[in-house]
N, C-alpha and C positions, 0 to 999 in steps of 0.2 A: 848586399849581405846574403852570404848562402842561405837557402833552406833547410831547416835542418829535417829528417826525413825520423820521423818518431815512431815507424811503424816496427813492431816485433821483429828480430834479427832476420828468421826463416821468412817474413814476407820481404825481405829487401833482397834474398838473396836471388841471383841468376838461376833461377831452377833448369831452366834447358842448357845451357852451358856446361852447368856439371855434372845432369847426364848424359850430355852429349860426350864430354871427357871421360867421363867412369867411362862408358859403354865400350869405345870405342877403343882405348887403353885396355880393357879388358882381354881383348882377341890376340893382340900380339905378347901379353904376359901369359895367357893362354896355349899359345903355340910353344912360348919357350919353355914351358911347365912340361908339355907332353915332348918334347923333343929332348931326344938322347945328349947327355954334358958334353959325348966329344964337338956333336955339332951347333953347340951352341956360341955359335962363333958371333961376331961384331956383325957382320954380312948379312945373317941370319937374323939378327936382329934391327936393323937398318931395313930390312924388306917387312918387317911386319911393321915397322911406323910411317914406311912407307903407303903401305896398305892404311894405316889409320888415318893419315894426312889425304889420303884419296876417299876415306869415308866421311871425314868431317866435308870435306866441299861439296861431296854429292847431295849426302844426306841435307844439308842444312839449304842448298838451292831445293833439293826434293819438301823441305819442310815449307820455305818460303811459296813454293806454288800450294800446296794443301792447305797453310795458313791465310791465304789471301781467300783461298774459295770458303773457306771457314766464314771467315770476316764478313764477307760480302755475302753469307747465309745461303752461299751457292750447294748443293749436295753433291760430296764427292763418292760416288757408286764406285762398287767393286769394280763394274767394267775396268773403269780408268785406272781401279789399282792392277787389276791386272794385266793390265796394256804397260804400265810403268815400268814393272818390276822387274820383267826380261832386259828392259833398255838399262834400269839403273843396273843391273849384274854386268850387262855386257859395257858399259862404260870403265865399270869398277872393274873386269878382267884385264879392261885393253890398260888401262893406268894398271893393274899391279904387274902385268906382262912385260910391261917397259921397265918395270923397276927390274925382271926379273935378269932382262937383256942389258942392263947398265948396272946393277949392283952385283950380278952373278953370285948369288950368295950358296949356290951348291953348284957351281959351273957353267958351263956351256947349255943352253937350252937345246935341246932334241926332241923335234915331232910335236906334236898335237894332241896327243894323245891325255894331257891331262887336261885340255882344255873343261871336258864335258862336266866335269868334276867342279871345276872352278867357277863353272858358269851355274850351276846347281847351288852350291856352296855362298855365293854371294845374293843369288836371289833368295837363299831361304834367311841369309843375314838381314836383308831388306826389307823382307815378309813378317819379320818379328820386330823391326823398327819400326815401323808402319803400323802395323797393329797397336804399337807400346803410343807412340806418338796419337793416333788417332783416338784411342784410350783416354788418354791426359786431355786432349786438348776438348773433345767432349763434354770431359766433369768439369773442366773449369769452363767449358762455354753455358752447361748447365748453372754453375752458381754463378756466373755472370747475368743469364735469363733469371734466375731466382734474385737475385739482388735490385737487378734491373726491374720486378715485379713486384720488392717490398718498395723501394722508392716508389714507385706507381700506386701502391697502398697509401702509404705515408702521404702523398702528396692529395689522394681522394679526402684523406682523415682531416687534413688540415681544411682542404675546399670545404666540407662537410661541415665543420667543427664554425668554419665562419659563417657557413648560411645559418647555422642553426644560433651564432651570438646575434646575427644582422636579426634574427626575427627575436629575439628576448628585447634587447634593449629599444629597440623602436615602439615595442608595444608599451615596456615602461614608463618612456618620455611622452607617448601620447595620452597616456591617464594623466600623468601628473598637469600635464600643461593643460588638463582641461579641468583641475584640480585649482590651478593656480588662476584659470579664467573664471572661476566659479566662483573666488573670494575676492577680485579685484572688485566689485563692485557693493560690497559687503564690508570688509574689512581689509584696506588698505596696508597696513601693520603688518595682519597676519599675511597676507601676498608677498610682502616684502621677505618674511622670515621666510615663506615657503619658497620661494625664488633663492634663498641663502643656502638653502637645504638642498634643492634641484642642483643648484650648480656645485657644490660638493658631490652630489650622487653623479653627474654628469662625468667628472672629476677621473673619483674613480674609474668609471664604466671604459672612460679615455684610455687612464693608463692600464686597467687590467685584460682590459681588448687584444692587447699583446702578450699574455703570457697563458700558458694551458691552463693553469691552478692560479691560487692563491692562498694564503693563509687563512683558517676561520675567523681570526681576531680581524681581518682587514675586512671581511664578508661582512660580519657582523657589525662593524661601525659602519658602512654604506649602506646596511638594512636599518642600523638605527637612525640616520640621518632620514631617509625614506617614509619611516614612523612618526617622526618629527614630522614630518608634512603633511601627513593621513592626523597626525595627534591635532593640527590646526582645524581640518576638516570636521572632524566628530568630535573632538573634545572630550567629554568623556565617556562615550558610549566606548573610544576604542581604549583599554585597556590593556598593558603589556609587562611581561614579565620575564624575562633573561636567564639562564644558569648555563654557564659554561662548565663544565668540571674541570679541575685541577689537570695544568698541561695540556691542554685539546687547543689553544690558539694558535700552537703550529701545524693543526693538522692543516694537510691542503686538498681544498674541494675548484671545481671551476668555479670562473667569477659568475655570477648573477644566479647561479643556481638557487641560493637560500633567498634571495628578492625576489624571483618567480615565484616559489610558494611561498613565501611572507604576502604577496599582493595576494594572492587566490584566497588565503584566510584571511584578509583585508575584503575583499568585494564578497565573497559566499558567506563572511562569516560577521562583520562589523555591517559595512553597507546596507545586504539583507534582511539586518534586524530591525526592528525600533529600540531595542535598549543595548544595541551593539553589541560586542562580545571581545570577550579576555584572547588576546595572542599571548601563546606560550611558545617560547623557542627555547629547547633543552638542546645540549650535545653531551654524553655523556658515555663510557666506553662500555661494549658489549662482549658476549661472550665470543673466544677464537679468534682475538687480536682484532677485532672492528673496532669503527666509531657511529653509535647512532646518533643523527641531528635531526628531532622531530619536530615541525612546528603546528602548535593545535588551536584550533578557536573552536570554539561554540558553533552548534549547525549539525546542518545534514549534507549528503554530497547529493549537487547537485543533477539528477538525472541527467538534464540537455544540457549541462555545461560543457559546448564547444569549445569555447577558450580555453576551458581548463583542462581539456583533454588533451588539446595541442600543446600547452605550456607544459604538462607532465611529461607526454612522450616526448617532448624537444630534452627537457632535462634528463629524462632517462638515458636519450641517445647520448644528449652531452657526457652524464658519468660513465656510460660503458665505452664510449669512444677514449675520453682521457685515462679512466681511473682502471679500466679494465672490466672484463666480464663480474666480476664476485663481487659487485656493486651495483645498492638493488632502491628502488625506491617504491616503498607503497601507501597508497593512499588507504586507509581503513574509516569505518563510524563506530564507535562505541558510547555508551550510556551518553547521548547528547554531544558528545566532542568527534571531532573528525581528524583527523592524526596521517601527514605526511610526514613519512619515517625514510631517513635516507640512510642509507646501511654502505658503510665503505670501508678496507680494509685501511689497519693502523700501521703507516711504516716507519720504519727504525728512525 
């Protein structure tokens, strides 16, 4: 089955081909333009496409050596162009000279005398094809190196984007499974549910591993199964409370983003207590077409909290990396509560 080739008409078309035809079509409708009606004879005209038929083979063997040194990021210097341009004129004389001697399109040839002419007149033809072609072939070798340099972006974003999942999710499964060791000997039950919970979270983390984003509604049932685990752990010290606003479960954030700070207000903010403290997870739409997702618990932030420095800048990187520069995440303290607010634009 053929390919079928889906690109815009003007990328599919032969761009050198049809300049090559304009250009060189040009010269001999040119000469009959300036030449007198009587002598606009057949003859006359048979020797100027003669001439164009000797320009397309030069020119297009002259382009085939220039495109090779291109290609091969060899540097073609003036020297060589102007070591070329005498031989391609005096090639392209000696072929229009034999048309001149076999088509005789104004008689008999005599003398030499317009030689010097011809040979001037063909290398300045050359000197402007050469410039024109070294021109083109430049910009497109430039957005070739530019293309060639976003792929090489793109391909860092992606390596980046997985180091930075490979260090969330490892540090997640290693809490919990010390979570789940810490109740097998205590309550058996509750191990079992937490283990029910673990491999739903696990679940997830499998499938969303593969895709940039996610939906909030999907983010938030793997933070709620998560909770569920932590809820077995502290019972009721850890308290939790939800508001999504109308329409916000399709926004998409990366996955584990809202788990990384859901656990940070889990260990600074429940753990650190003795009578644990309230998680609040709001998302709800801000001014200038945002959406903020804040989640808060009771507490202070911690001075030497390592962990939570590295789980912050990892998420940072993650949303400027995926969601773009105008996506902001900050950690604030206010009257008792501590507030990660992650600020990202709303799209259509």
């Amino acid at each position: 089955m053929p390919v079928t080739d889906h690109r815009p008409l003007p990328a599919r078309l032969n761009w050198y081909w049809i300049l090559q035809l304009a250009g060189w079509n040009f010269l001999p409708l040119l000469m009959v333009a300036m030449t007198p009606s009587a002598e606009r004879t057949l003859a006359a005209i048979a020797i100027g496409y003669w001439g164009v038929t000797g320009g397309l083979l030069i020119s297009h063997l002259w382009r085939r050596f220039l495109k090779r040194r291109i290609d091969n990021r060899v540097r073609v210097s003036w020297r060589t162009i102007a070591i070329a341009l005498p031989l391609l004129s005096a090639v392209h004389t000696a072929i229009q000279t034999v048309g001149y001697f076999v088509i005789k399109p104004f008689g008999e040839v005599h003398g030499a005398g317009w030689l010097p002419g011809a040979l001037l007149f063909w290398w300045g033809v050359y000197l402007v094809w050469t410039i024109f072609y070294m021109l083109v072939a430049n910009l497109r070798r430039n957005a070739r190196l530019e293309a060639e340099a976003l792929q090489l972006q793109l391909s860092a974003k992606e390596a980046e984007l997985r180091a930075l999942q490979a260090q969330v999710n490892p540090h997640f499964f290693f809490n919990s499974m010390n979570s789940v060791r810490a109740l097998v000997y205590q309550d058996q039950d509750a191990a079992a549910q937490m283990i029910d919970q673990l491999a739903s979270v696990m679940r997830y983390a499998l499938q969303s591993g593969h895709h940039d984003t996610v939906p909030l509604a999907a983010e938030i049932e793997a933070v709620q199964a998560y909770l569920a685990i932590e809820k077995i752990r502290f019972e009721e010290r850890l308290r939790i409370a939800i508001d999504i606003g109308l329409g916000l479960e399709t926004v998409r954030i990366p996955p584990m983003t809202l788990q990384t700070l859901v656990e940070n207000a889990v260990k600074y903010g429940v753990e650190a207590s003795a009578t644990g403290s309230d998680i609040r997870i709001q998302a709800r739409r801000g001014n200038g077409h945002v959406v903020q997702i804040e989640i808060a618990n009771h507490g202070a932030i911690a001075p030497f909290a390592d962990s939570t420095r590295v789980g912050l800048a990892n998420t940072r990187q993650r949303l400027a990396l995926i969601l773009g520069a105008g996506t902001r995440l900050d950690l604030t303290e206010d009257s008792g509560w501590v507030r990660a607010t992650m600020t990202i634009p709303e799209t259509p």
